[in-house]
C-alpha positions as CSV (number, residue, x, y, z in Angstrom):
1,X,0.0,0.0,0.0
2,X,1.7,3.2,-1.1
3,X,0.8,6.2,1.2
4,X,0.8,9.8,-0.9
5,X,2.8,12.4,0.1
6,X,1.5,15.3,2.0
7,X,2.4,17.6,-0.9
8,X,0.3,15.6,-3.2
9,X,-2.1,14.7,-0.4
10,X,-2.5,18.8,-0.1
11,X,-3.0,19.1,-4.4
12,X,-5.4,16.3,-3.9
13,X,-7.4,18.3,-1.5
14,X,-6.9,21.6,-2.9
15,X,-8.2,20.2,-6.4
16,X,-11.3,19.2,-4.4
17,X,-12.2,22.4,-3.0
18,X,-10.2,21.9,0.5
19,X,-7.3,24.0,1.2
20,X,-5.0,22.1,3.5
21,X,-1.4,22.7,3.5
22,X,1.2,19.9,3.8
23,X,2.3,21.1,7.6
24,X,-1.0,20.9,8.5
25,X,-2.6,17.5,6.6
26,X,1.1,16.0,9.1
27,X,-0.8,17.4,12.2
28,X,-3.7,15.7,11.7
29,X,-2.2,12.2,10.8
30,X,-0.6,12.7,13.5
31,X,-3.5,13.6,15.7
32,X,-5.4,10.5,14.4
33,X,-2.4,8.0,15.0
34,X,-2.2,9.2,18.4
35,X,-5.8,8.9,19.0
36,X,-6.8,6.0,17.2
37,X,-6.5,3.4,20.0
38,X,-7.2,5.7,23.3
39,X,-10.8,3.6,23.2
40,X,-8.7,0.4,24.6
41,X,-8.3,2.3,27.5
42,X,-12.2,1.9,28.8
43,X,-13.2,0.3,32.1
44,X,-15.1,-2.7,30.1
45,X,-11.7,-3.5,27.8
46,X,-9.1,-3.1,30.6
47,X,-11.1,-5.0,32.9
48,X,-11.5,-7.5,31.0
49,X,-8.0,-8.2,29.9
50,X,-6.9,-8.0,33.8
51,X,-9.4,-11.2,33.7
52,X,-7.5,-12.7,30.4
53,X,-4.4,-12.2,31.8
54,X,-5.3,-14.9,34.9
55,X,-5.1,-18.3,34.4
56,X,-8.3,-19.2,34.4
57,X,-9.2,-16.2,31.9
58,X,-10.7,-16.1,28.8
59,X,-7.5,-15.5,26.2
60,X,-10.3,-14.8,23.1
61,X,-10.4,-11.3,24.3
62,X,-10.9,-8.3,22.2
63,X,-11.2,-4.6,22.1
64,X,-14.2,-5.0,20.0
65,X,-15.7,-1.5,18.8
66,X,-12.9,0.6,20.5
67,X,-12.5,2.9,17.5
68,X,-15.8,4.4,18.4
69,X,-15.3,5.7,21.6
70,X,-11.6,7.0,20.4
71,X,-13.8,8.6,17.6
72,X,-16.1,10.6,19.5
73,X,-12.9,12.0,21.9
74,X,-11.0,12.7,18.8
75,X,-14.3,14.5,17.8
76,X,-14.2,16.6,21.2
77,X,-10.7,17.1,21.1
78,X,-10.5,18.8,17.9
79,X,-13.2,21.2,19.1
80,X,-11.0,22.3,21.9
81,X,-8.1,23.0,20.0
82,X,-10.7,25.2,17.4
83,X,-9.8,23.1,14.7
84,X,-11.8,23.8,11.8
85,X,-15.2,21.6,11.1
86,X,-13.9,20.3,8.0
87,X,-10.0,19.1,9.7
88,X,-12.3,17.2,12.6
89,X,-14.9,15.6,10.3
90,X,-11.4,14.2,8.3
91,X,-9.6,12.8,11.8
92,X,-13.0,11.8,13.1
93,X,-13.5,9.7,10.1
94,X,-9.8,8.1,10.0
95,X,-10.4,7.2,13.6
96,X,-13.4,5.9,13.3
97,X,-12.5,3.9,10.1
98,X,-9.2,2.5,11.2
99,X,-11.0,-1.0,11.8
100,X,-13.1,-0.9,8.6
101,X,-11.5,-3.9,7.4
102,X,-14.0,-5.6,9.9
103,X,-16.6,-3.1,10.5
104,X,-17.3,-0.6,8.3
105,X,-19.2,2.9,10.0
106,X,-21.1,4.4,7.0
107,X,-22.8,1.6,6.4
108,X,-25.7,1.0,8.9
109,X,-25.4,-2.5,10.3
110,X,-22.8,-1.9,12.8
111,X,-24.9,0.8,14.3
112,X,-27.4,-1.7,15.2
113,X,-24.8,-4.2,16.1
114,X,-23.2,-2.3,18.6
115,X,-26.2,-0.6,20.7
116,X,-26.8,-4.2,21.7
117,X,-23.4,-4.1,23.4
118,X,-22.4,-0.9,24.6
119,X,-24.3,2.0,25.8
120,X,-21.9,4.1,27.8
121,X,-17.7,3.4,27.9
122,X,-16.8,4.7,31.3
123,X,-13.0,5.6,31.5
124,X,-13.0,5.4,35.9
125,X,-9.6,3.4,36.3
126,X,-7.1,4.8,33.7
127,X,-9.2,8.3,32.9
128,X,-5.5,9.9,34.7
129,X,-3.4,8.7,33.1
130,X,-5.2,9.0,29.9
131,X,-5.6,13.1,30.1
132,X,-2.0,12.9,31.1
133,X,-1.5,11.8,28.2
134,X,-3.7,13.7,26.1
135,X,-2.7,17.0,27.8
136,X,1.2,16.5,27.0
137,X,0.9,14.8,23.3
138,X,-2.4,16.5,21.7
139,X,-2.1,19.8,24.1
140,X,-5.2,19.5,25.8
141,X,-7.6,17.4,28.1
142,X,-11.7,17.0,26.9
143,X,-14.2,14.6,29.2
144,X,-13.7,10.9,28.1
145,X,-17.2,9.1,28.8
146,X,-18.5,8.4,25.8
147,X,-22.2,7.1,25.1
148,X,-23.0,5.1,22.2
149,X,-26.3,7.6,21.1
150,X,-23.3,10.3,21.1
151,X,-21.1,8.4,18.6
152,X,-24.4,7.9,16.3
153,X,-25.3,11.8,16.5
154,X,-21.8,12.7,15.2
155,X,-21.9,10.0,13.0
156,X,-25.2,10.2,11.3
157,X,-24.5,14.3,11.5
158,X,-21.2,13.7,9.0
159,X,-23.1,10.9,6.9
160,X,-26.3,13.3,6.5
161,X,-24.6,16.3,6.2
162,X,-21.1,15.7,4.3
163,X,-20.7,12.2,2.6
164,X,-24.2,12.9,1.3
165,X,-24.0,15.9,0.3
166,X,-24.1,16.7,-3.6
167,X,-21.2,18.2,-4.7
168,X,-18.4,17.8,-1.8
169,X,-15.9,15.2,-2.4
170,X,-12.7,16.4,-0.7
171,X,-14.4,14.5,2.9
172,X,-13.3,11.3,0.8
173,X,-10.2,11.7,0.9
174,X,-10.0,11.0,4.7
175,X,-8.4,7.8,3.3
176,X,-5.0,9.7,3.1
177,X,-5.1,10.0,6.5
178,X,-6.9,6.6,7.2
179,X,-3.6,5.2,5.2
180,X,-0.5,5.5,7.3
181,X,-2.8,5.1,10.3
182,X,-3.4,1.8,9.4
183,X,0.0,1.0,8.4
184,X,0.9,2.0,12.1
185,X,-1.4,0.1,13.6
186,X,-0.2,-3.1,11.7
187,X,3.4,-2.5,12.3
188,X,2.6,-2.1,16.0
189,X,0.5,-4.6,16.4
190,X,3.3,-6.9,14.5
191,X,6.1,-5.5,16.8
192,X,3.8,-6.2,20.0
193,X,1.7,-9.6,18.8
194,X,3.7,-11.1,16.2
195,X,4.0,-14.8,18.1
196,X,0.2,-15.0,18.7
197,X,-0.8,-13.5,15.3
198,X,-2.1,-15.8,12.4
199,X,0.2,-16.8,9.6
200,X,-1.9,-15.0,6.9
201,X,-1.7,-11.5,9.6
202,X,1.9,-12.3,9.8
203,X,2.4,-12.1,6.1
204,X,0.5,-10.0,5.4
205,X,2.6,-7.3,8.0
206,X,5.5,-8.7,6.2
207,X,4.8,-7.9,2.8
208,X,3.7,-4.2,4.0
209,X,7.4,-3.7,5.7
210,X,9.0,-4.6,2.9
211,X,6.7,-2.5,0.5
212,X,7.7,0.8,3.0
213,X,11.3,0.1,3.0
């Protein structure tokens, strides 16, 4: 998978009505690869991997849907720093994407799928250590709780008014971001999982480091 440069990432935009300079299109990758995984850090997830992690645990464990909670504070945080609608609707979209290799979020199945599992994701037992985190990498702190009827709202408020809209087509392009998010993610989880992933992951993480080399 090639991933554009940001100078023709910011041509691409530009050509689409969206005037994003190359400095900038950076900080928001960047904002979204930070982001992207700060869902795992939930009460219901970590709790339940302190439980896998016993010996009596169940090892199937997952962080299933975490990319909407990291989403919605992605969302939130790009409000506080006054980013501009059109630069959160882009990293909101990236985040929210990042596992659309399973689940794809503009399509309207999941929706339903995941109200019968989650209403609220409470962030009690690491929400310190999160903002900590937040505060000194993304240079501010927003309110972490998240409720599944708050991740539809901003969801079905960028479907209804942006992907649908006739005429705007630069919101697309939040694949350039989605891109090298993705390709993070897999080299992480490579560098972290690689003895427990399956052969056809493994290669496929294989063939994607030698493609970036």
């Amino acid at each position: 998978m090639a991933v554009p440069h940001v100078g023709v990432m910011s041509m691409r935009f530009r050509s689409l009505g969206l005037n994003l300079e190359p400095d900038r299109i950076t900080m928001l990758i960047r904002h979204a690869a930070l982001v992207h995984d700060i869902g795992k850090g939930a009460d219901q997830y970590q709790r339940r991997l302190d439980s896998a992690c016993l010996p009596t645990g169940d090892k199937r464990f997952s962080f299933i849907f975490h990319e909407v909670p990291s989403a919605v504070i992605s969302w939130r945080l790009c409000q506080e720093l006054k980013w501009k609608e059109e630069e959160r609707i882009l990293v909101f979209l990236a985040v929210l994407q990042h596992s659309s290799a399973m689940r794809d979020w503009l399509a309207k199945g999941p929706i339903r799928e995941l109200e019968k599992m989650f209403r609220f994701w409470s962030f009690h037992d690491h929400g310190v250590e999160i903002s900590r985190f937040m505060n000194t990498h993304l240079g501010s702190v927003v309110e972490l709780g998240v409720e599944a009827q708050e991740a539809r709202d901003i969801m079905e408020g960028v479907t209804n008014k942006w992907l649908r809209r006739h005429g705007i087509t630069w919101v697309k392009l939040y694949c350039f971001l989605l891109a090298p998010v993705v390709v993070g993610d897999n080299l992480d989880a490579y560098e972290e999982r690689k003895d427990n992933l399956s052969e056809g992951r493994k290669w496929f993480v294989e063939e994607l480091s030698e493609a970036l080399a």
